[in-house]
C-alpha positions as CSV (number, residue, x, y, z in Angstrom):
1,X,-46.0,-61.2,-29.0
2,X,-42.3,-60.4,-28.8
3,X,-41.3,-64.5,-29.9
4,X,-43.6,-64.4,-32.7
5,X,-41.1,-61.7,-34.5
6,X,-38.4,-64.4,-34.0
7,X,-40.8,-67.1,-35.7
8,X,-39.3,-68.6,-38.6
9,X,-41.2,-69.8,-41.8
10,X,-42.2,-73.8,-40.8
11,X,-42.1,-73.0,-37.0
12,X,-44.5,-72.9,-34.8
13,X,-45.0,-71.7,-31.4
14,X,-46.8,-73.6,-28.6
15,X,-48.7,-72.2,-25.7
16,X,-50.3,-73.8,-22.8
17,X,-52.5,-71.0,-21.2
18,X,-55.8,-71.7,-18.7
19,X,-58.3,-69.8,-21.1
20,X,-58.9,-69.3,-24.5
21,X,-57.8,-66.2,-25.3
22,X,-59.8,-64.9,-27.8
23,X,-59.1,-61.1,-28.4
24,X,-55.7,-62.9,-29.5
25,X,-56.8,-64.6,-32.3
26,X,-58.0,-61.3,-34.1
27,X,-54.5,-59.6,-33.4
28,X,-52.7,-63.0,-34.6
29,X,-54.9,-62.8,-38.0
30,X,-54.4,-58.8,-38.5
31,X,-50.5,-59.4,-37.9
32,X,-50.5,-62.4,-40.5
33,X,-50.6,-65.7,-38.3
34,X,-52.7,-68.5,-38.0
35,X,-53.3,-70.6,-34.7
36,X,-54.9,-73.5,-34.1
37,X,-56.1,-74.2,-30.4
38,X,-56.8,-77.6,-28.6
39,X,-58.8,-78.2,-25.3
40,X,-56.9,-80.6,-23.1
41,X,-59.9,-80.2,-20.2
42,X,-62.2,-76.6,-19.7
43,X,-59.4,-74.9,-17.9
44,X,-56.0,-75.5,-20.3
45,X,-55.8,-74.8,-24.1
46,X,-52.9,-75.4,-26.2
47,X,-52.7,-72.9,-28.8
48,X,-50.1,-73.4,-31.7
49,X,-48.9,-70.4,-34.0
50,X,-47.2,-69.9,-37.5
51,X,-46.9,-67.4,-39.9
52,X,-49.0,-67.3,-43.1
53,X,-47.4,-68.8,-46.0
């Protein structure tokens, strides 16, 4: 969570991560985020996050 407070407007950050992590995606909407999230296979996700506009 710490790099998303250095996330400037039109950046995005990009995680690779083995699950979905989905008590994530609440805290990323409350905090004013969006994500998007791609399955490569069942066991790695990338997850890519911006701030709101």
């Amino acid at each position: 969570m710490s790099a998303l407070g250095t996330l400037e407007h039109g950046w995005h950050l990009r995680v690779i991560i083995d699950r979905q992590p989905f008590p994530l995606y609440s805290i990323l909407e409350r905090s004013g985020y969006e994500h998007s999230t791609r399955a490569f296979d069942a066991h790695r996700f990338e997850i890519r996050i911006w701030r709101n506009a």
